[in-house]
C-alpha positions as CSV (number, residue, x, y, z in Angstrom):
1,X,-28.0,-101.5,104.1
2,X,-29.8,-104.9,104.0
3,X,-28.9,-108.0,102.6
4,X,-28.8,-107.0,98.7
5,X,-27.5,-103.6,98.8
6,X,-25.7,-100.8,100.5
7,X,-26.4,-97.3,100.0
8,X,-23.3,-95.2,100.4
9,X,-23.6,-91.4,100.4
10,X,-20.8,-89.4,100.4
11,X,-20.7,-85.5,101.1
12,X,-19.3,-82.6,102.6
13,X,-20.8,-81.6,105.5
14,X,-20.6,-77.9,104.9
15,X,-21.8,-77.9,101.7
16,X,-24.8,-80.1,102.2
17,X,-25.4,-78.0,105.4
18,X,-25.3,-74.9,103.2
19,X,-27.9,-76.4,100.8
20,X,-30.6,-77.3,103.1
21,X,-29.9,-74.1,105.2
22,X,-32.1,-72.2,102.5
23,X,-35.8,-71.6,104.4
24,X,-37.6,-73.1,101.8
25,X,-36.0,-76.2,101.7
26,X,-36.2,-76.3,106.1
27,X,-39.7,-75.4,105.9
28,X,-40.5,-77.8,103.2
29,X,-38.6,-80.7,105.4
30,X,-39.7,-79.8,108.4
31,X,-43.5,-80.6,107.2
32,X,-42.4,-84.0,106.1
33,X,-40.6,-85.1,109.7
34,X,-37.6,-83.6,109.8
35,X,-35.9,-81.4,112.9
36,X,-36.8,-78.1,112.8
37,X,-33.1,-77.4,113.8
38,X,-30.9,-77.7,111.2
39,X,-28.2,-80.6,112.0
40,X,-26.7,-82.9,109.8
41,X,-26.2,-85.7,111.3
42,X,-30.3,-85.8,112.6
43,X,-31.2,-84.8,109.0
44,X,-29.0,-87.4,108.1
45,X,-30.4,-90.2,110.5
46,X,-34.2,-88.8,109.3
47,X,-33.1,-89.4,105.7
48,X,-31.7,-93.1,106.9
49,X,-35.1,-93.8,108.4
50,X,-36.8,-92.3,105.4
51,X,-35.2,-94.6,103.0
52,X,-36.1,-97.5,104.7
53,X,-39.3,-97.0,105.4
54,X,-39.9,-95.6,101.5
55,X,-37.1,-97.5,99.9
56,X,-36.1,-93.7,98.2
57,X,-38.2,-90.9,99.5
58,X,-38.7,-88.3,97.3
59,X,-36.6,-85.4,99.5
60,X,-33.4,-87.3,98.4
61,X,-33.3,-84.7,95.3
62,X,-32.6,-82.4,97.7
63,X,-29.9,-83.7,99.5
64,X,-28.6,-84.7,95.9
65,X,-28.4,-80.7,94.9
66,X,-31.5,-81.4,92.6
67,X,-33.4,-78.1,92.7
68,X,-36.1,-77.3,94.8
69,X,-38.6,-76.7,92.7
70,X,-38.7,-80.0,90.8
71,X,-39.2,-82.2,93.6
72,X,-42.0,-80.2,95.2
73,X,-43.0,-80.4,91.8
74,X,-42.6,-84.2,91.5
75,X,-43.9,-84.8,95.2
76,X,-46.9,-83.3,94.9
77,X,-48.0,-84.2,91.5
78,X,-48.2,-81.3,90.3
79,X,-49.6,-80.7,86.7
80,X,-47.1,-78.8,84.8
81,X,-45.8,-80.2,82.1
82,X,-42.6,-82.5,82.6
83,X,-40.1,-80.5,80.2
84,X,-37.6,-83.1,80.7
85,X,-36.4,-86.4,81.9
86,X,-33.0,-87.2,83.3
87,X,-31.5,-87.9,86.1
88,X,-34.5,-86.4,87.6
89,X,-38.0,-85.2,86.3
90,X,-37.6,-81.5,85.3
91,X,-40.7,-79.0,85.5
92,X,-39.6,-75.9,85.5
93,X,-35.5,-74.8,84.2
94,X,-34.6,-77.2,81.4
95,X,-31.7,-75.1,80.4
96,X,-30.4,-75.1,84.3
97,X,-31.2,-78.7,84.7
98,X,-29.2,-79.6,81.3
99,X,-26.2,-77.9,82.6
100,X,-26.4,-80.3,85.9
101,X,-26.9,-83.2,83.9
102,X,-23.6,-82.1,81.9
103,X,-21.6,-81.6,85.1
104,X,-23.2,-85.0,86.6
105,X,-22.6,-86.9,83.5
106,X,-18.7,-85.7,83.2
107,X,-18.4,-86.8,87.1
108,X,-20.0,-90.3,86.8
109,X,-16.8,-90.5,84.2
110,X,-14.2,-88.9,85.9
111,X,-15.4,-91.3,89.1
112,X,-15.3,-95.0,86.8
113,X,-12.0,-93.9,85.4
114,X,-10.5,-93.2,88.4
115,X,-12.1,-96.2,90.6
116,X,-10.3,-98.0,87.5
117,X,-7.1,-96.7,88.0
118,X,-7.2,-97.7,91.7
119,X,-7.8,-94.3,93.4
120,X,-8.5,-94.5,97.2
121,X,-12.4,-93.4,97.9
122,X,-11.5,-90.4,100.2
123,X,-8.8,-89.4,97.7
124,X,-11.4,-89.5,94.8
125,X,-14.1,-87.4,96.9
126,X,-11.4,-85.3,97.7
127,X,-10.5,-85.1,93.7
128,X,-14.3,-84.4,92.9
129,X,-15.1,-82.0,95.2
130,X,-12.1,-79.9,94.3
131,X,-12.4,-80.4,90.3
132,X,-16.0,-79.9,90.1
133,X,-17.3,-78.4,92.8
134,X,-16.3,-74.9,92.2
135,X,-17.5,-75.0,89.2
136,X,-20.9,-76.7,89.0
137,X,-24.2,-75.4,90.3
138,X,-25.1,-78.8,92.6
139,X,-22.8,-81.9,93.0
């Protein structure tokens, strides 16, 4: 938060904890300044600090469900071939990273229509994370 903006994440704990629970993704944090130990709210706090000292460090993707592999990719400058552009750079599974644009795309809508209509913030999280969710590969 600073004078022109505010950042708002919003997650489930479980899940996210269950996303960056996978080894690679630890190890590949760990490298970069995170806890070794594996606890939201400190990963949370290192993101915090990460954000303002970067202004959007590149490991967001992975708190955003964007797979690992493109922003190791991405981070390190890698040279293969971008095979798409999106919500993210994609190097590696177009066809997987088209579905998640799908399923990001069709929750970006379902959010403006329902902030629209007046839904309640914890009632629409609520509302995404049990229409989507179960579904989707990332959100």
């Amino acid at each position: 938060e600073n004078n022109d903006c505010m950042i708002i994440m919003i997650y489930d704990e479980n899940i996210l904890e269950k996303e960056l629970n996978k080894k690679s993704h630890i190890d590949f944090l760990v490298n970069i300044g995170y806890p070794s130990q594996i606890k939201i709210d400190r990963y949370i706090d290192t993101l915090k600090f990460r954000y303002n000292k970067y202004h959007c460090p590149h490991e967001l993707g992975l708190f955003l469900g964007i797979p690992f592999e493109d922003v190791k990719d991405f981070m390190e400058c890698t040279t293969k071939k971008c095979l798409l552009c999106g919500y993210w750079k994609v190097y590696n599974d177009s066809k997987k990273a088209k579905m998640i644009f799908s399923t990001y795309d069709t929750v970006k809508e379902y959010t403006i229509n329902n902030m629209l209509e007046g839904s309640l913030s914890r009632d629409l999280a609520l509302s995404i994370k049990n229409s989507f969710y179960k579904n989707a590969l990332y959100i």
